[in-house]
C-alpha positions as CSV (number, residue, x, y, z in Angstrom):
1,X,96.8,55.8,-23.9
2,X,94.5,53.1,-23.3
3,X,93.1,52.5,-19.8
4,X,91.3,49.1,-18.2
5,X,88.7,49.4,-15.6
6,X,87.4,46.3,-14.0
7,X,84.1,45.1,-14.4
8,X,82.5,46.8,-11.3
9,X,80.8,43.9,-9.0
10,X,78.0,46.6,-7.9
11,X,74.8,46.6,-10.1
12,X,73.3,49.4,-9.0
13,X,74.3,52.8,-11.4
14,X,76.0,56.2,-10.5
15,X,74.9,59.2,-12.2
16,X,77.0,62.1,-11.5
17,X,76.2,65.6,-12.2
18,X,78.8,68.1,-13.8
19,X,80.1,71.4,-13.0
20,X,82.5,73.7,-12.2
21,X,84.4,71.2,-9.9
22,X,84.0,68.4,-12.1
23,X,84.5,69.8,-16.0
24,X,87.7,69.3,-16.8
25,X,89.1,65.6,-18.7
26,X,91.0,65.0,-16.1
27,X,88.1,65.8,-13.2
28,X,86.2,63.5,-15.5
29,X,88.4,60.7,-15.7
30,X,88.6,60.7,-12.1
31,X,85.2,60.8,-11.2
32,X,84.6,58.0,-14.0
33,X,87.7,55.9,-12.8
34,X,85.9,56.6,-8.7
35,X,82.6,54.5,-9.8
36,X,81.0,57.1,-11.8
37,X,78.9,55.5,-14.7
38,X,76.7,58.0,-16.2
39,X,77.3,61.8,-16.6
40,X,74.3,64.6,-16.0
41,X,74.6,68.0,-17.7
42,X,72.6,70.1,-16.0
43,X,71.2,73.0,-18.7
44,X,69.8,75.4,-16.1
45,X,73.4,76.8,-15.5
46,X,76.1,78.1,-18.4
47,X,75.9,78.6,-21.8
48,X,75.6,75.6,-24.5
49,X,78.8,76.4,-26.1
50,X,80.9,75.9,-22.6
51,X,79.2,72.0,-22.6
52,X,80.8,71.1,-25.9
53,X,83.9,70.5,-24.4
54,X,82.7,68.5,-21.4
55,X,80.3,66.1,-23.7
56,X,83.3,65.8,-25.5
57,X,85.4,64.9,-22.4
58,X,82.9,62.3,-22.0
59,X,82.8,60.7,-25.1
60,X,87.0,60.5,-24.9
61,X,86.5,57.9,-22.2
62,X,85.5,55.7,-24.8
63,X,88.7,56.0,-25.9
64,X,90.7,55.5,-23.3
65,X,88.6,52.8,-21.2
66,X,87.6,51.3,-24.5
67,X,84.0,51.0,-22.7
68,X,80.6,52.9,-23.9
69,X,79.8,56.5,-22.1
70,X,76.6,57.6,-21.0
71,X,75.3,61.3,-20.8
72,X,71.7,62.9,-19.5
73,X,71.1,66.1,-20.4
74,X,68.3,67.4,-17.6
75,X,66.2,70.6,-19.3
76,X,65.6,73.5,-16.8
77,X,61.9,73.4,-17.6
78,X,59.4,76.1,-16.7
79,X,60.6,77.4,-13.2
80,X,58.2,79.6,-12.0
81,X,59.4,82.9,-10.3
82,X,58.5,86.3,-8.8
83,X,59.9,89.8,-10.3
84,X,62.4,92.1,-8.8
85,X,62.2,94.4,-5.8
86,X,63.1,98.2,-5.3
87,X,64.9,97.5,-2.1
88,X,66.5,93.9,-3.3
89,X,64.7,92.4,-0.5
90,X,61.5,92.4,1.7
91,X,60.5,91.2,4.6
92,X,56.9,89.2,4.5
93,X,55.4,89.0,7.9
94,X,53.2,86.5,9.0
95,X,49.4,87.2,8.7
96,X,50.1,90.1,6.2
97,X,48.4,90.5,2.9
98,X,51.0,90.1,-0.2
99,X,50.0,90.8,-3.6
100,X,51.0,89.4,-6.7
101,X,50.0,90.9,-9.9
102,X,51.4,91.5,-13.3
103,X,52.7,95.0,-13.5
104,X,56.7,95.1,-14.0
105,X,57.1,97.8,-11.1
106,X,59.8,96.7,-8.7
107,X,57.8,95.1,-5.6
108,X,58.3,96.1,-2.2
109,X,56.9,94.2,1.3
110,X,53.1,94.5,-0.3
111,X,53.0,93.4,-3.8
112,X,55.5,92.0,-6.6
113,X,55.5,91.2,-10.0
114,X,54.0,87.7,-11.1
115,X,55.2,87.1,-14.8
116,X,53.4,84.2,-15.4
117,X,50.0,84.8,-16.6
118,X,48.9,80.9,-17.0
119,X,49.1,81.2,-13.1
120,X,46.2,83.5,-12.6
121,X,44.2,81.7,-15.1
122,X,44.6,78.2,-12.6
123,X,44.4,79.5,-9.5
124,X,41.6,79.5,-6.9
125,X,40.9,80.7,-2.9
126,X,42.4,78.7,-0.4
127,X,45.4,77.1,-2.4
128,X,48.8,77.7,-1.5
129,X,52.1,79.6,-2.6
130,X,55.6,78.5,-1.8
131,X,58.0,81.2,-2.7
132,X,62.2,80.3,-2.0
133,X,62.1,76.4,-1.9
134,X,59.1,76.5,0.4
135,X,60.6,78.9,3.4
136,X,57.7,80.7,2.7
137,X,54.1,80.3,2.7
138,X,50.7,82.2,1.3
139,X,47.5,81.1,0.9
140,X,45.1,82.6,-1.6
141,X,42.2,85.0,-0.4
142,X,41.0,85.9,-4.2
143,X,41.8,86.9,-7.5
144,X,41.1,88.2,-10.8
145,X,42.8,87.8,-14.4
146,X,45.6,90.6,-13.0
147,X,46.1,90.2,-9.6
148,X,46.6,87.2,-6.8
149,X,45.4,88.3,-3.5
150,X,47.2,86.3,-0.7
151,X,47.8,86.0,3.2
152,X,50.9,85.3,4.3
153,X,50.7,81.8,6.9
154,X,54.8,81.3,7.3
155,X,56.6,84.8,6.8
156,X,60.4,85.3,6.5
157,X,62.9,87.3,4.0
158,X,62.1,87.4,0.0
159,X,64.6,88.6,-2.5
160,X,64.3,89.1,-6.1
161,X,64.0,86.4,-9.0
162,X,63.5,83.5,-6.0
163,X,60.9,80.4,-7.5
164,X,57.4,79.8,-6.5
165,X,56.2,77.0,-6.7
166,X,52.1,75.8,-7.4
167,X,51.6,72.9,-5.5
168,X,47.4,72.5,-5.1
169,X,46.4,73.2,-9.1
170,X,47.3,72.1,-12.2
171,X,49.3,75.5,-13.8
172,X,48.7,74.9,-18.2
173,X,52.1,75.5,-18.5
174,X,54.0,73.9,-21.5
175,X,56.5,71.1,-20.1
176,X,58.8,72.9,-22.6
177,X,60.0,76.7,-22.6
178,X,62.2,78.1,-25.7
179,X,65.2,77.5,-23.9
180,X,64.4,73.9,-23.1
181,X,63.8,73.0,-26.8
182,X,67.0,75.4,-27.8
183,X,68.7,73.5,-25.1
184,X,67.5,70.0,-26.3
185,X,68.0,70.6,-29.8
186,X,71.5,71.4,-28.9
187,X,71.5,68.5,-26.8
188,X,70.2,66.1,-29.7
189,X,72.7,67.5,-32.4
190,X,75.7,67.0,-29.2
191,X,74.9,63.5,-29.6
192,X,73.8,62.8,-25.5
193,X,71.7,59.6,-24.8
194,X,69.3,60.7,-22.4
195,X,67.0,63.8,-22.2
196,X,65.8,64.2,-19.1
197,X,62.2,66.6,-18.5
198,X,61.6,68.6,-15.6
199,X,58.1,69.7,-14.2
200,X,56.3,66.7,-16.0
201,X,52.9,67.3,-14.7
202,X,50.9,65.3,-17.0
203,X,51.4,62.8,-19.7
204,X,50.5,65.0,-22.5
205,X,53.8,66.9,-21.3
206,X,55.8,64.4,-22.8
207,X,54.8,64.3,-26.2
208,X,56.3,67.4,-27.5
209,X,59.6,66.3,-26.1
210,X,59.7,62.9,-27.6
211,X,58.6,64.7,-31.2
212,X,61.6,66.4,-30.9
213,X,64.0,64.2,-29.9
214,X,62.9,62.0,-32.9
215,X,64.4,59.2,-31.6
216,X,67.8,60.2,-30.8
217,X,67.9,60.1,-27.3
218,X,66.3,58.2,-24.8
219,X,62.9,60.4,-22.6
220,X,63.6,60.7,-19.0
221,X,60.6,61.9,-17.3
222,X,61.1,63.5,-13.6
223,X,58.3,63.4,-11.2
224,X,58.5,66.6,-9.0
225,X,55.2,67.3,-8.5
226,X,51.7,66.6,-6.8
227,X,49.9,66.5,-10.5
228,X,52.7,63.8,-11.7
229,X,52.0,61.2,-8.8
230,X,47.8,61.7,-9.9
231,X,49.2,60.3,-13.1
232,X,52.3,58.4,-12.5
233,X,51.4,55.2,-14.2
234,X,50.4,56.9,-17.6
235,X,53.3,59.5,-17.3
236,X,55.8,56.4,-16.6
237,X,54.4,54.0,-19.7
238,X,55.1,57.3,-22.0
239,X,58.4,57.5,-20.9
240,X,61.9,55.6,-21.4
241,X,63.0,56.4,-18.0
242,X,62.3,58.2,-14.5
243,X,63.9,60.1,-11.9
244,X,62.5,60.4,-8.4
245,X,63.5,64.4,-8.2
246,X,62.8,64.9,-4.1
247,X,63.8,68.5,-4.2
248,X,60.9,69.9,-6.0
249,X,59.0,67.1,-4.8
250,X,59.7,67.5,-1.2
251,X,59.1,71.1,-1.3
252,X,55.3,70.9,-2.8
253,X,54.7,67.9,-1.0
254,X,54.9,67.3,2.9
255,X,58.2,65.8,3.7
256,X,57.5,63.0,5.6
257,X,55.1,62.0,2.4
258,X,58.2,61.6,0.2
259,X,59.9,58.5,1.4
260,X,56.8,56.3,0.4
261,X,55.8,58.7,-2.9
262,X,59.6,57.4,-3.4
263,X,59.1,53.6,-3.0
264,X,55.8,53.9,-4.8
265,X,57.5,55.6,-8.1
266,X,60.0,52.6,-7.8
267,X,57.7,49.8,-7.9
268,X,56.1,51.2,-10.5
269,X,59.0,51.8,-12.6
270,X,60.1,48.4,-12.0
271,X,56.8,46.8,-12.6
272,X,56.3,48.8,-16.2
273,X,60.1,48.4,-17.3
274,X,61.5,51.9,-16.8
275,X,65.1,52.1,-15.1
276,X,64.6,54.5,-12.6
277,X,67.1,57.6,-10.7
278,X,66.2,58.3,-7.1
279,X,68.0,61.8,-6.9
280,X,68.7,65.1,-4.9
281,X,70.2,65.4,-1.7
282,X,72.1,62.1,-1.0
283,X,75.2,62.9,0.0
284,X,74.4,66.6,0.4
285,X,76.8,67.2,3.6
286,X,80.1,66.2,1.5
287,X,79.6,69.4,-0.7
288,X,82.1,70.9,2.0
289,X,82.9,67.8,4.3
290,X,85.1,64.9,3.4
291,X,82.4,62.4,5.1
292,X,78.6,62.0,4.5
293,X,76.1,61.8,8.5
294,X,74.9,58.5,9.0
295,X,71.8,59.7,8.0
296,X,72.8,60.4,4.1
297,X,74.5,56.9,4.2
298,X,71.2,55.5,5.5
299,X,69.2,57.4,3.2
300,X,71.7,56.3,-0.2
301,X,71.3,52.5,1.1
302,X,67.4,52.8,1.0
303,X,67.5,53.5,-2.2
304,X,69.5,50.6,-3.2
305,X,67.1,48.4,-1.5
306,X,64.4,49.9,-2.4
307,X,65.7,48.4,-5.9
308,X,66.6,51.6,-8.3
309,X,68.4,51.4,-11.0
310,X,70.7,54.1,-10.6
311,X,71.6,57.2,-7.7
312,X,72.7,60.2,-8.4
313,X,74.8,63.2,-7.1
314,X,73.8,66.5,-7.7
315,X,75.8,69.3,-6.6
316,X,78.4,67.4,-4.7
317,X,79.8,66.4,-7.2
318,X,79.1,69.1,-9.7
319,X,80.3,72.3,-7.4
320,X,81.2,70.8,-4.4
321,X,84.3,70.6,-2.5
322,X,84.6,66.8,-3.2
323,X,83.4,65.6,-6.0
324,X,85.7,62.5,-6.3
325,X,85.0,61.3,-2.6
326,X,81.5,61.6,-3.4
327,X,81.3,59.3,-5.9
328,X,83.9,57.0,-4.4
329,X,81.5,57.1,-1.0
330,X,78.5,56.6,-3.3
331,X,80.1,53.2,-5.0
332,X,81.5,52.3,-1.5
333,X,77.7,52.3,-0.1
334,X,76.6,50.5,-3.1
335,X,79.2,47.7,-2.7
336,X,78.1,47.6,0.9
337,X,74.7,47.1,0.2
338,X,74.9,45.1,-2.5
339,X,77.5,42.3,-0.6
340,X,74.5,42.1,2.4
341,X,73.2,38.7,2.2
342,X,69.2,39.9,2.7
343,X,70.0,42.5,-0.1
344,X,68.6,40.0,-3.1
345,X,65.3,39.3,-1.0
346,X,65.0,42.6,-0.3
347,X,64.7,44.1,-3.8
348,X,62.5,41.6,-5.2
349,X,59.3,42.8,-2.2
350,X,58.6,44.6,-5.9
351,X,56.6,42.0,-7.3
352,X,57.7,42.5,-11.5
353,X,55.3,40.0,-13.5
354,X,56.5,39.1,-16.8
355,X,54.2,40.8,-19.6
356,X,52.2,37.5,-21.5
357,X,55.4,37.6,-24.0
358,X,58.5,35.3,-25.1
359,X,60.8,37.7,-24.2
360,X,59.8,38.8,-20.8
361,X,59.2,34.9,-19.9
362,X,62.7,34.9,-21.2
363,X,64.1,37.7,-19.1
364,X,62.1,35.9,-15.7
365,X,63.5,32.4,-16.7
366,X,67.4,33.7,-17.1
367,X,67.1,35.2,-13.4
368,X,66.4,32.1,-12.0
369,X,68.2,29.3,-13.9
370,X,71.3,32.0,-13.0
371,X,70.7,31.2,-9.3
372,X,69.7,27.5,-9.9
373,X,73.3,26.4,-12.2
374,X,75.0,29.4,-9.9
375,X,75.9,31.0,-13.6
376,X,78.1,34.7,-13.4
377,X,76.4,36.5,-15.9
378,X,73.7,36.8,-18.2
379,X,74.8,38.4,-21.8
380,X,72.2,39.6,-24.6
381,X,72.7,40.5,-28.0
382,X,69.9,43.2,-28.4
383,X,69.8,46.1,-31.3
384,X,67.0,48.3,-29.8
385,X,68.0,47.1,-26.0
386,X,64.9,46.2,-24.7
387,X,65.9,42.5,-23.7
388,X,68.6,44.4,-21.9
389,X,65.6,46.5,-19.8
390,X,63.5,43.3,-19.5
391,X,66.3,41.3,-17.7
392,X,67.4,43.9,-15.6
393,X,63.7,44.8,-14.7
394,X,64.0,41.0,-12.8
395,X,67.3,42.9,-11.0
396,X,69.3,39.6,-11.3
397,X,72.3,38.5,-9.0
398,X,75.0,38.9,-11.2
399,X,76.3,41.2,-14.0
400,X,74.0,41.8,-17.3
401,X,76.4,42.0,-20.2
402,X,74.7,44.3,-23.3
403,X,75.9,43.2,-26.4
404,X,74.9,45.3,-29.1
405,X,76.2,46.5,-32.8
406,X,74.7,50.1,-32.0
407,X,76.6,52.6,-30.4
408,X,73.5,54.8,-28.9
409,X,72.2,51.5,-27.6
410,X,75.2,50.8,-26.0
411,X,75.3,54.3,-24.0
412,X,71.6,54.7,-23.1
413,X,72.0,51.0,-21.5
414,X,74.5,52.8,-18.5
415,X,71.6,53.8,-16.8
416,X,70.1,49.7,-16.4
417,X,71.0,47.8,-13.3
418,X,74.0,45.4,-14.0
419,X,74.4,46.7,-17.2
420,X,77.7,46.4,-18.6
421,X,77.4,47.3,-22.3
422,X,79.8,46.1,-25.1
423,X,80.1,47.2,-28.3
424,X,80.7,44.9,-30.6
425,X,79.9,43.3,-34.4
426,X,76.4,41.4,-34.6
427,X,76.3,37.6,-35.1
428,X,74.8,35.7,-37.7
429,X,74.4,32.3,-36.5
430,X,73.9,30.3,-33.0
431,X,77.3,29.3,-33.3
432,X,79.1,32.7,-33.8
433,X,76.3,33.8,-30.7
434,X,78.0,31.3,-28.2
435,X,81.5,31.6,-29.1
436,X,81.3,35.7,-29.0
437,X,79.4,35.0,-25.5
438,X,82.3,33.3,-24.1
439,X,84.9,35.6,-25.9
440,X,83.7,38.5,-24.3
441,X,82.8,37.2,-20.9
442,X,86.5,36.0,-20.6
443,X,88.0,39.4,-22.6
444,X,86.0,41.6,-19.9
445,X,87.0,39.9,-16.8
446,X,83.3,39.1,-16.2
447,X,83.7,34.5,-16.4
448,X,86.7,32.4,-16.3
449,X,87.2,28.9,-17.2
450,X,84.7,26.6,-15.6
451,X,82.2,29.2,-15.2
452,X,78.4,29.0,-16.6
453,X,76.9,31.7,-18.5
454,X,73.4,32.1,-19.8
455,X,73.0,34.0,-23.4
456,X,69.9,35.0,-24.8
457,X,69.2,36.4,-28.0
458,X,66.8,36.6,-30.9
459,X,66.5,34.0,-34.3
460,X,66.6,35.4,-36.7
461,X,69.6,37.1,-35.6
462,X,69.5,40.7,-36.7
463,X,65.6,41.6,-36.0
464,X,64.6,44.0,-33.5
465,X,62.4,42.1,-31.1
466,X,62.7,38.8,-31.6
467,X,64.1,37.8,-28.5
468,X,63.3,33.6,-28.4
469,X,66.4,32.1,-27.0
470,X,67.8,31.4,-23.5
471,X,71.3,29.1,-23.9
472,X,73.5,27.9,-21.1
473,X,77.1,27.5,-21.6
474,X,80.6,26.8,-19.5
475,X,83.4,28.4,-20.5
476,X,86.7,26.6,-21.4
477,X,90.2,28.1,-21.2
478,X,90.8,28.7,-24.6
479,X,88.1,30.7,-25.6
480,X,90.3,33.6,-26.6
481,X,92.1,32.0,-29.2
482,X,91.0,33.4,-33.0
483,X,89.4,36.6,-30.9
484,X,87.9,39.0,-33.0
485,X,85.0,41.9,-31.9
């Protein structure tokens, strides 16, 4: 049975994660009928076979809403972690001497296995260790090719298989392990739209990802650690997308360093043309209370001043006691937000020139003339969807609706403020352009009769990258008649 969603009035996206509360169709539908517009499958956790059904799930939206799906597939990357220990568990005390070395003997509260050898190679005296999402703390006294010698500066409980992380050298670790490019083959042959790469360090780290994708996904790239920010300007040009990933981040990284690091990844993103996620911990109290602090809500609204593209939920909504209330409390915020009269000012302190081109002068020009003639949406016809990322780079006031003839262009654009993508049948004159502009607008619920709407597209019609018109129209009441996608 077919199913109609209104247009959402908020621009910024909602990427929610999926698990073990949220897999089912109907658990889908709900978070997707909630305000949910993207979908994250997390590969760390279960097998590839039990995610056929949920990116199938997915994809049956289109069915029912008659509107494009979009789905991120985020690799596990190359977690670092210590071995085993006889007893389970030891207790590290503070000013003791720990050892990490590479035999496979169970540890105990003086040494424990280290299995990655490309750590011992990088290391040097004085950096640090974080072991268990930074509760605890060593510092490196020396080393050799077998063995880390270290001094424990914040003690506490360690128990087997728990991650380290590296935070003050770069480790020459690949970006991708054998299960990441099992899991993004997988991924690729599934049919999702956006890979996302964990524990980018460097922009060489993305190159053996986007060889294997071979252009049938977009590249997410998420910047978790110290080494990524050193590069961030090269890493984000190499990528399609980004995602501010606090956790990892906030745990190499001192945490009151992360709210800026977090603005600065956004203006960047913005400025270079990338959409961009700001993730981890934004609603993290609902994954057993009905109701977010004050402090989360603050924290979610930041975000969507700060200008991102999209925010996501991680485990509330994937294991979490409420996964639909956090992603209805996520599109309430947004809507709040959004509906504050300073909110436009506010997301444009990002300064986002337009690149000496047609079609970024293009993109600037349709964000103004839409306040000047007061116009309720811009549409663009776009094959690759790059006119679609240029104009919602300039985050205009009103919805950005994505025509396109492709379906994979039509799902990677859920992740673009204001997108609304529509697949449809491409045009071949100016004539069939305006006519299918006001069709749609008036089919979708986006314009009614009276109402201005700017178009832009390319001539020839049909050409990747031609983008070299900007039209206004108004929209008369009998647009409908003779419809036809």
């Amino acid at each position: 049975m077919t199913k109609t969603i209104h247009p959402r009035s908020r621009k910024v996206r909602i990427l929610a994660t999926l698990g073990p509360a949220s897999s089912s169709r109907e658990q889908i539908a709900a978070l997707y009928e909630a305000g949910a517009d993207a979908f994250r499958i997390n590969m760390s956790h279960g097998d590839q076979q039990g995610k056929v059904a949920v990116i199938a799930a997915i994809r049956e939206l289109e069915t029912i809403y008659r509107r494009p799906t979009t789905i991120l597939a985020d690799l596990q990357g190359p977690k670092l972690r210590v071995g085993r220990f006889a007893e389970g568990k030891v207790e590290l005390v503070k000013g003791a001497t720990f050892i990490l070395d590479r035999s496979s003997e169970p540890g105990d509260a003086s040494r424990a296995e280290l299995p990655h050898r490309e750590i011992f190679a990088a290391i040097e005296p004085g950096a640090r260790l974080l072991l268990d999402d930074g509760k605890l703390v060593l510092r490196v006294t020396e080393h050799d090719a077998d063995r880390i010698v270290t001094e424990v500066i914040v003690g506490g409980w360690l128990s087997n298989n728990k991650g380290l992380n590296v935070p003050d050298v770069v480790v020459p670790m690949a970006a991708l392990t054998e299960k990441d490019r099992s899991d993004l083959a997988f991924a690729c042959d599934q049919g999702v739209d956006w890979i996302a790469l964990s524990f980018v360090q460097r922009p060489e780290d993305l190159a053996e990802a986007r060889k294997l994708i071979e252009g049938r996904a977009a590249l997410l790239a998420k910047i978790e650690k110290p080494s990524a920010i050193e590069r961030l300007e090269e890493i984000v040009e190499m990528c399609d997308g980004v995602m501010v990933a606090r956790g990892d981040l906030g745990v190499e990284l001192p945490p009151e360093t992360v709210p800026p690091l977090q603005k600065r990844i956004i203006e960047v993103s913005r400025r270079l043309g990338r959409p961009v996620v700001v993730a981890t911990q934004m609603l993290e109290s609902m994954i057993s209370s009905p109701s977010p602090t004050r402090a989360e809500v603050s924290d979610v609204a930041t975000a969507i001043y700060d200008g991102a593209d999209a925010i996501m939920l991680s485990a509330e909504s994937a294991s979490g006691s409420w996964p639909v209330e956090s992603v209805a409390m996520m599109d309430a915020i947004g809507t709040s937000v959004e509906s504050d009269p300073t909110h436009g000012d506010r997301i444009h302190f990002t300064v986002t020139r337009p690149d000496p081109t047609t079609a970024d002068a293009l993109a600037e020009a349709a964000k103004n003339i839409a306040e000047t003639v007061s116009a309720v949406a811009i549409i663009c016809f776009t094959a690759s969807g790059s006119t679609a990322r240029r104009i919602a780079r300039e985050r205009p006031g009103v919805p950005l609706m994505v025509l396109t003839p492709k379906p994979e262009t039509a799902r990677r654009s859920g992740l673009l403020w204001g997108a609304y993508p529509i697949l449809t049948k491409d045009v071949g004159s100016f004539e069939e352009m305006v006519s299918k502009s006001k069709r749609m607008a008036l089919r979708h619920g986006i314009a009614k009769a009276g109402d201005r709407v700017i178009i832009m597209a390319g001539v020839p019609f049909g050409t990747p990258g031609s983008t070299n018109v900007l039209h206004v129209v108004r929209i008369v009441g009998d647009e409908l008649n003779g419809y036809s996608s």
